[in-house]
C-alpha positions in Angstrom: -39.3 30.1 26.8 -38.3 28.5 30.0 -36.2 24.7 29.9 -38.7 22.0 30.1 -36.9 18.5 32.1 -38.4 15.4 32.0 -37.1 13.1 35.0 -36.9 9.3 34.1 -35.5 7.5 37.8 -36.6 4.1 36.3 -34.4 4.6 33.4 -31.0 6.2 35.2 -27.5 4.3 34.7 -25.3 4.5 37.7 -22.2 6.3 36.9 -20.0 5.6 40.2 -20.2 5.6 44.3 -18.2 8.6 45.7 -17.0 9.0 48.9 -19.5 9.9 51.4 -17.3 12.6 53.0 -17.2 14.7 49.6 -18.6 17.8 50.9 -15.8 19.0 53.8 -14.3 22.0 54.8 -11.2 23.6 55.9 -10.2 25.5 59.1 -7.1 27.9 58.0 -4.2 27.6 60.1 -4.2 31.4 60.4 -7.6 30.4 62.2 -6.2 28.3 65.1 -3.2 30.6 65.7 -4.7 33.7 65.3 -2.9 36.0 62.7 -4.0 37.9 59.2 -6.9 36.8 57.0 -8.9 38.7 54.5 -10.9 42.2 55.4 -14.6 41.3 55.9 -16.7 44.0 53.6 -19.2 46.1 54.5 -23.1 45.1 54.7 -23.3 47.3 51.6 -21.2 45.9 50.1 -22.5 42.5 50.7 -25.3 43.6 49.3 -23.9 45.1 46.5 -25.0 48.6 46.9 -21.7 49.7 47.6 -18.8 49.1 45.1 -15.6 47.3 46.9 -12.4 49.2 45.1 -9.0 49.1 45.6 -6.5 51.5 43.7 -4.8 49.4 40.8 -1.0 48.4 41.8 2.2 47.1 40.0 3.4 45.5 43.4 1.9 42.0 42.8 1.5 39.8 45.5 2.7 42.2 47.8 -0.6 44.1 47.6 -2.3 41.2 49.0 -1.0 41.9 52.4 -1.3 45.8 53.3 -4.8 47.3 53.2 -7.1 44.0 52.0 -6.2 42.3 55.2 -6.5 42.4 59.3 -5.6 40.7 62.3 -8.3 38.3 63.6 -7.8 36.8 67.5 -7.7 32.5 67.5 -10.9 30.9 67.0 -12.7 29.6 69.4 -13.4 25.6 68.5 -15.2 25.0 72.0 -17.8 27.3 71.3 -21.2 25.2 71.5 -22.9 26.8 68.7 -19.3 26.3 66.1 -19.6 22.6 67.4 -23.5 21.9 67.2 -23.7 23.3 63.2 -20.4 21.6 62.2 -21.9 18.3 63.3 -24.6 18.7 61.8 -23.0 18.5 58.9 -22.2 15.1 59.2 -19.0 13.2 59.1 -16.6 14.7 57.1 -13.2 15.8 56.5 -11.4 19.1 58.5 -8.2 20.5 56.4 -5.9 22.2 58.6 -3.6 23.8 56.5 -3.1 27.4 54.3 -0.1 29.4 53.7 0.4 29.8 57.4 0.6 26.2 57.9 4.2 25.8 55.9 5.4 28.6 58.3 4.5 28.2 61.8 6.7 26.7 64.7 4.8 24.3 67.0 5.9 25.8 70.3 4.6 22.8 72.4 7.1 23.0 75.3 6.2 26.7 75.9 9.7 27.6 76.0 9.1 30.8 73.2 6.5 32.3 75.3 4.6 34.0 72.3 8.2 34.7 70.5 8.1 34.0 66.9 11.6 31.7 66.0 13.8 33.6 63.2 12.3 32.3 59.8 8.9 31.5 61.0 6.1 33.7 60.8 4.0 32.5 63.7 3.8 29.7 66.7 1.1 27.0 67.4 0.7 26.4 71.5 -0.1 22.8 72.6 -3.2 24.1 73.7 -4.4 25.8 70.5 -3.6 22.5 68.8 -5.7 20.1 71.5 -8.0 22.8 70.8 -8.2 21.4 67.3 -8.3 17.8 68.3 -11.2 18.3 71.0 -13.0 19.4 67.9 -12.4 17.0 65.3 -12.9 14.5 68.2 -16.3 16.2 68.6 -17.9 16.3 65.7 -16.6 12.8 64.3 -14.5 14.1 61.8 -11.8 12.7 60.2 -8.0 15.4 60.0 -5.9 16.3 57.5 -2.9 18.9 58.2 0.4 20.2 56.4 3.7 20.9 57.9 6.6 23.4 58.4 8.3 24.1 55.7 10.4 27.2 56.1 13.4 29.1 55.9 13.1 28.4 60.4 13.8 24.8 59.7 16.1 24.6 56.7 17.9 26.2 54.2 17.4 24.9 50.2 20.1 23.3 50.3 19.9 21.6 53.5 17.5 18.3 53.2 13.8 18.7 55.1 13.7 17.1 58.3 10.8 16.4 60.4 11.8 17.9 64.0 8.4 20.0 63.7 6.3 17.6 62.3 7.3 15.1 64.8 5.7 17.2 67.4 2.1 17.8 65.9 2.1 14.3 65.2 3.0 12.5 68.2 1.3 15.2 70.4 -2.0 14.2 68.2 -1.4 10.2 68.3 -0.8 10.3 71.9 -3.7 12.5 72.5 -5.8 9.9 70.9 -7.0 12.0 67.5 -4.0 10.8 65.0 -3.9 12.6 62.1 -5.4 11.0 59.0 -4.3 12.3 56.0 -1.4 14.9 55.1 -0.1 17.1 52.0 3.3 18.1 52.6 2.9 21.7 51.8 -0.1 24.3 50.9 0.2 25.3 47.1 3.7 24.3 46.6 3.9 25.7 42.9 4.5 28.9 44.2 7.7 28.2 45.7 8.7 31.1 47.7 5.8 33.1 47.8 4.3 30.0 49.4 7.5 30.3 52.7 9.7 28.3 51.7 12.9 28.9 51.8 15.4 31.3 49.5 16.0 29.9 46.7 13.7 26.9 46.4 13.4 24.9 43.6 10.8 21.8 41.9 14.0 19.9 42.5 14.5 20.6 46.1 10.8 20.2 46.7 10.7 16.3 45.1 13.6 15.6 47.5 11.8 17.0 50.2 8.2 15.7 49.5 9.9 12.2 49.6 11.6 12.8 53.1 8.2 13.6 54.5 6.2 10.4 53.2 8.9 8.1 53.8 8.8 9.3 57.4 5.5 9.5 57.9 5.0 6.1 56.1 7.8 4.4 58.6 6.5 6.2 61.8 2.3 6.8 61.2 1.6 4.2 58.2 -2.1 4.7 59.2 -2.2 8.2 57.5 -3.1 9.0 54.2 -0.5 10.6 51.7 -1.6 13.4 50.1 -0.7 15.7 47.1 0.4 18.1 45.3 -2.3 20.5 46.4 -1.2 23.5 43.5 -3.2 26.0 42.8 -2.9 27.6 38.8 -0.5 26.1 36.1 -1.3 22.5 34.5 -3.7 25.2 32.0 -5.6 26.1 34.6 -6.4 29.4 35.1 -8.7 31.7 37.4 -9.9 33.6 34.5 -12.5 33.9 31.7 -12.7 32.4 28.5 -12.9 28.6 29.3 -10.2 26.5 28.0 -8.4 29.3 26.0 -8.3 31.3 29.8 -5.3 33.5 30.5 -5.0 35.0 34.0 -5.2 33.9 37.2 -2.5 33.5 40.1 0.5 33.4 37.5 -0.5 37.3 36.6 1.0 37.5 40.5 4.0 34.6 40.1 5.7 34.2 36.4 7.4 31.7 38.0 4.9 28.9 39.3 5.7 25.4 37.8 3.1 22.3 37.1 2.0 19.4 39.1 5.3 17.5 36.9 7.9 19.4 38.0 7.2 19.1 41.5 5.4 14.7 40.8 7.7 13.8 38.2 10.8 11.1 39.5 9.5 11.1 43.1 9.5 7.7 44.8 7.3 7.9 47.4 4.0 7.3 45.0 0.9 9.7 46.6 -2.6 7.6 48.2 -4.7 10.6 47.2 -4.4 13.4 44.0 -4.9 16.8 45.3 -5.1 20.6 44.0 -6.8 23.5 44.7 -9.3 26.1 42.0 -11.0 28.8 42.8 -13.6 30.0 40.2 -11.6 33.6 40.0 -10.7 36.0 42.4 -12.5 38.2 44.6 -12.8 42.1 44.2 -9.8 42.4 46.8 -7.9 40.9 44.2 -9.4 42.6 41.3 -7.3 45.3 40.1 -4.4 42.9 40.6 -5.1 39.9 38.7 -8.3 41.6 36.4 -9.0 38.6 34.1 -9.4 36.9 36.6 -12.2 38.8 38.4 -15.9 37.6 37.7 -18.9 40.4 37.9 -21.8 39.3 40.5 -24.0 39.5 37.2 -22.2 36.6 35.5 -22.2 34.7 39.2 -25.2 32.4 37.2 -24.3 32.2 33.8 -22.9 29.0 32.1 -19.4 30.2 31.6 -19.0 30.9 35.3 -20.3 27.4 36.5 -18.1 25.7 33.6 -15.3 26.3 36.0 -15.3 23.5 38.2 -15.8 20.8 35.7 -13.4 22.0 33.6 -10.7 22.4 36.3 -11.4 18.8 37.1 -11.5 17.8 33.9 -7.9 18.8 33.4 -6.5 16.9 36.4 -8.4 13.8 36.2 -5.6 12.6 33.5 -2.8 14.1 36.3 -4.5 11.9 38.6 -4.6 9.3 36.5 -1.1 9.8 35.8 0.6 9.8 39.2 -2.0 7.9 41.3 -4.1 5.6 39.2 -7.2 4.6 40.3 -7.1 7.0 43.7 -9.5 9.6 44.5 -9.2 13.1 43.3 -9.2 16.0 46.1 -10.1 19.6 45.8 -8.5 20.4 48.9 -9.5 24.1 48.6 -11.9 25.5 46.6 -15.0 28.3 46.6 -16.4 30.8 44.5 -12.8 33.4 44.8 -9.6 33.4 45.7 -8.5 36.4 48.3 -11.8 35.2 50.6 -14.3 35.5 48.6 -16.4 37.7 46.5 -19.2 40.7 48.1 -21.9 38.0 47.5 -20.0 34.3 48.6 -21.9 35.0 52.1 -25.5 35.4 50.1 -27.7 32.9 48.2 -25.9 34.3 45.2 -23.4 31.9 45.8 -25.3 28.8 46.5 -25.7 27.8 42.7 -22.4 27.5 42.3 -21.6 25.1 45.3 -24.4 22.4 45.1 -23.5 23.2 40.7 -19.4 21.9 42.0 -20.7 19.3 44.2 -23.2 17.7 40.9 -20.9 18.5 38.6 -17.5 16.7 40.2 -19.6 13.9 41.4 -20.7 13.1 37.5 -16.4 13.9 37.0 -14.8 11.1 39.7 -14.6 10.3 43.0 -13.0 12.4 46.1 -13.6 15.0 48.4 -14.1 18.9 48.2 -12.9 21.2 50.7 -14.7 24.2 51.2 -12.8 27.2 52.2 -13.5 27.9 54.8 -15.9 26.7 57.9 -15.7 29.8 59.5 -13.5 32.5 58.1 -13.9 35.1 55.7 -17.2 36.0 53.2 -16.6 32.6 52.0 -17.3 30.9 54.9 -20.2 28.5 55.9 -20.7 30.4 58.8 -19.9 33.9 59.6 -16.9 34.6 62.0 -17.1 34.8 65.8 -20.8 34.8 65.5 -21.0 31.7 63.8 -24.5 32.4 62.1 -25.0 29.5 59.1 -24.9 31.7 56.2 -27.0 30.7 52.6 -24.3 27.8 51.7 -24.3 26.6 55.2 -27.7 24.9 55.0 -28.0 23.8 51.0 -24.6 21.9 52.0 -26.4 20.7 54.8 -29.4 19.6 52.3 -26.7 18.0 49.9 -25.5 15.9 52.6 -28.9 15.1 54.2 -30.3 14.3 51.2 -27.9 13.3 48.0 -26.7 9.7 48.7 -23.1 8.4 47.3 -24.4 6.6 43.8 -23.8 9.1 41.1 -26.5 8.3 37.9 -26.5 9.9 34.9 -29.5 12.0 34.1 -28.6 12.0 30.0 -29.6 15.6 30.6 -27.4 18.2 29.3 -26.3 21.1 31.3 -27.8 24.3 29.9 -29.0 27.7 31.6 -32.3 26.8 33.8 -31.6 22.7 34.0 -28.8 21.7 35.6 -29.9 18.2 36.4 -28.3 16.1 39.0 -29.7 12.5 40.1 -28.1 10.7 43.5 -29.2 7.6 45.4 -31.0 8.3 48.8 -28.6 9.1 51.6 -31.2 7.4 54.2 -30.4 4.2 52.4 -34.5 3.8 51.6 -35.2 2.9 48.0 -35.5 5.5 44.8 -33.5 8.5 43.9 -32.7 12.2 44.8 -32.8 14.6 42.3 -31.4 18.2 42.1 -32.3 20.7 39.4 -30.6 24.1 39.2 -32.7 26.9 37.7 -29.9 29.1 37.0 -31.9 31.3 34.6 -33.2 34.9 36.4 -35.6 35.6 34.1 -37.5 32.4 33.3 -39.5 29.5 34.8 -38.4 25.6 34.8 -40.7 23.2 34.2 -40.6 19.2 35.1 -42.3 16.8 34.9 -42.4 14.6 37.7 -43.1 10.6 36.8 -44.0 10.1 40.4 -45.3 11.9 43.9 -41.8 13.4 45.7 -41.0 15.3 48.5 -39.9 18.8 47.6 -37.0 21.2 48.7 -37.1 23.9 46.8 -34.2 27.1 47.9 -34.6 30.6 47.0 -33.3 34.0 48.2 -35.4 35.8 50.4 -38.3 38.3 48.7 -36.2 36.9 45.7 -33.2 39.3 46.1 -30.2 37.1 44.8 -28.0 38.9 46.9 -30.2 38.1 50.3 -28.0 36.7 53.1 -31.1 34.8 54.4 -32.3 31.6 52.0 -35.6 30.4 52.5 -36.9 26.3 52.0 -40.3 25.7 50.4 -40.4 30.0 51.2 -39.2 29.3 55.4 -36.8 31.8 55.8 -33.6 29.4 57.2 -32.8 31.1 60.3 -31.6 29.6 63.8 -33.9 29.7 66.6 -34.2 29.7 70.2 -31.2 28.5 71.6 -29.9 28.4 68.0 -31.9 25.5 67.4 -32.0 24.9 63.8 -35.2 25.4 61.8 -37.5 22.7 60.5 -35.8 21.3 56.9 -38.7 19.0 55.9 -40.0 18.9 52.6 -43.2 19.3 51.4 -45.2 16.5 49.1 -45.2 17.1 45.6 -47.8 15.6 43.7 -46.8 13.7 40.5 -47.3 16.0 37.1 -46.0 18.8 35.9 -44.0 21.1 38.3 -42.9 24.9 37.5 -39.4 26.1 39.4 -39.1 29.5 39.6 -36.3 31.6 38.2 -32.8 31.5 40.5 -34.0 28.8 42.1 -32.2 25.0 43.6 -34.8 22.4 43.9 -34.3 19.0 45.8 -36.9 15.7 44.5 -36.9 13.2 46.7 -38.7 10.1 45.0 
């Protein structure tokens, strides 16, 4: 028998306000620059008639880089269809950052012509970075950005200095799109692996994370100090099994440390907690890190959307720890590491986003970071074409819709109910609900107390895997001019209400 729900929005007990940017996105700094990111799959594969393998490997990380990735030319943040569906989206945050981040020069003056300075990996023009700050400017969107960090600008044992970071920063102030926020580097708990330089340690990372803030604290007090951002350790792992996991990123890096080795005796205390989870890795990454791998037939069960909670579960005592009473920030996350599994560009994916987004909210107050906007399979929209993929428009719903007072539904989670309840985001009296049928095989029923409007999501011709999603059975495609389609809801009489199976239905009461 399916789950029967029973929605009660007389008797809900507010649980917090969150912030009303929680649903924002990163563009990877391998974006802007133009440089290696992950190998897009085939449509077969996508659709999962055609397995993804690669050829099992003992040389750990260093398989990540040969045959699973190519060379992608710079983004183009001026294109009028990129703009338009990012606005749409509403205010939010844009993460600038990645790997690449910790290792680029900012070659502003032009003086290296396209020449990559010894211990760098790439360079940043002035006009790829204005690029960047015409678009955040355009959209209304608030910046956030790491720096260099790299064996370019210093050695271990020479102190950080902020030669490079003075550049993107002034160049932005002066522009007149400072930045707002800042992590000093992108997963620093891998040390090396993440470029920086030979012979790295926690200790030489404190010193350094407490050069940056007090800098940026005497010279741009206005911005927001942000950290760690790790990825893995602190028992938090990529793979099955819940709290008793093993797997994950330190299969790749024995040698990762926790959020206290790099936090712990720092003076310059963090504004905002950050780290990054992924719910496992993608079938790039598969035959690397294996228990760490999720099947596309477990994409809906309980154990794969336990993830998120759990992870921030775990680091809402860090938090608490090292900046009390501050918001917690996922400042990357999606459904796999190594960008994304076959299905994170199909409707597949979309009950484990708007499950993170209900989930966290009921958890504390922050921000999530998608990775990416418009990179890889897990992006909202597909590269250089920019089509809004499956998750592109239930984020869109989410942030239409789902308001920033969290309630408690006193429903617990369980396959076919996953019951979320939000205050309107058009500020009108009553409540937004969200309920997950997660279940494939069986039908949801709930009682409504009340007449709603309805927005119920579902693959289209109910194939899981369909890379077009369909509202109230309107297939959500773009139209002429890519106008977007029509996302109204239908009335829904008060009674009893059946949701099909795999399906993610919005009440608006």
């Amino acid at each position: 028998m399916g789950e029967f729900v029973k929605l009660d929005p007389d008797g809900l007990k507010a649980l917090r306000e969150i912030n009303p940017m929680m649903m924002s996105y990163n563009v990877e700094f391998a974006e802007v620059t133009g440089g290696t990111f992950w190998k897009a799959y085939t449509p077969e594969q996508v659709a999962g008639t055609e397995e993804f393998y690669v050829e099992p490997t003992t040389e750990g990380i260093a398989a990540m880089y040969k045959d699973l990735m190519q060379i992608y030319a710079p983004i183009d943040l001026y294109n009028e269809k990129l703009r338009s569906l990012a606005k749409e989206l509403g205010p939010v945050w844009v993460r600038v950052s990645g790997t690449w981040a910790t290792k680029t020069y900012y070659d502003f003056d032009g003086k290296m012509n396209g020449q990559v300075p010894e211990g760098y990996l790439n360079v940043l023009t002035k006009e790829q970075w204005i690029g960047v700050l015409d678009f955040v400017k355009e959209i209304g969107a608030k910046l956030i950005v790491s720096v260099a960090n790299c064996p370019g600008l210093h050695t271990a044992e020479e102190p950080w200095n902020p030669s490079e970071a003075e550049k993107l920063f002034s160049l932005s102030k002066e522009y007149g799109v400072p930045i707002d926020a800042a992590e000093f580097a992108n997963e620093p708990n891998m040390m090396e692996e993440t470029g920086f330089p030979k012979g790295y340690t926690p200790e030489h990372y404190r010193r350094d994370q407490d050069l940056f803030f007090k800098w940026l604290r005497e010279n741009y007090p206005e911005c927001i100090c942000v950290g760690p951002s790790t990825t893995g350790g602190d028992d938090i792992t990529f793979g099955k099994g819940g709290d008793s996991a093993v797997g994950g990123i330190e299969q790749l890096m024995p040698e990762t440390c926790d959020c206290a080795d790099l936090l712990d005796g720092t003076t310059e205390k963090l504004d905002v907690f950050s780290y990054h989870y992924y719910n496992g890795v993608s079938e790039r990454l598969a035959s690397v890190m294996p228990t760490a791998h999720w099947d596309a037939s477990e994409a809906n069960t309980e154990e794969y959307l336990a993830v998120a909670p759990h992870c921030a579960r775990i680091y809402a005592p860090i938090r608490d720890k090292y900046v009390p009473g501050g918001e917690m920030w996922v400042t990357e996350s999606g459904d796999a590491g190594g960008g994304g599994d076959t299905w994170a560009s199909t409707y597949l994916d979309v009950f484990r986003t708007l499950n993170e987004l209900g989930r966290f909210a009921t958890v504390t107050n922050g921000v999530i970071f998608h990775n990416t906007l418009a990179s890889s399979d897990y992006g909202f929209l597909a590269r250089e074409v920019f089509d809004p993929r499956p998750n592109y428009f239930a984020v869109l719903l989410w942030n239409r819709l789902m308001g920033t007072t969290v309630f408690d539904t006193k429903e617990e989670i369980r396959e076919g109910a996953h019951v979320f309840a939000h205050s309107r985001k058009d500020g009108k009296d009553g409540v937004v609900y969200l309920v997950i049928n997660n279940s494939f095989t069986d039908t949801t029923t709930v009682e409504l107390p009340k007449d709603a409007v309805r927005y119920t999501l579902a693959g289209e011709n109910g194939n899981m895997r369909a890379t077009v999603m369909t509202l109230n059975g309107r297939p959500l495609v773009l139209g002429e001019g890519n106008a977007l389609p029509s996302l109204e809801g239908a009335e829904q009489a008060a009674g009893e209400v059946e949701l099909a199976p795999g399906t993610c239905t919005f009440f608006v009461m």
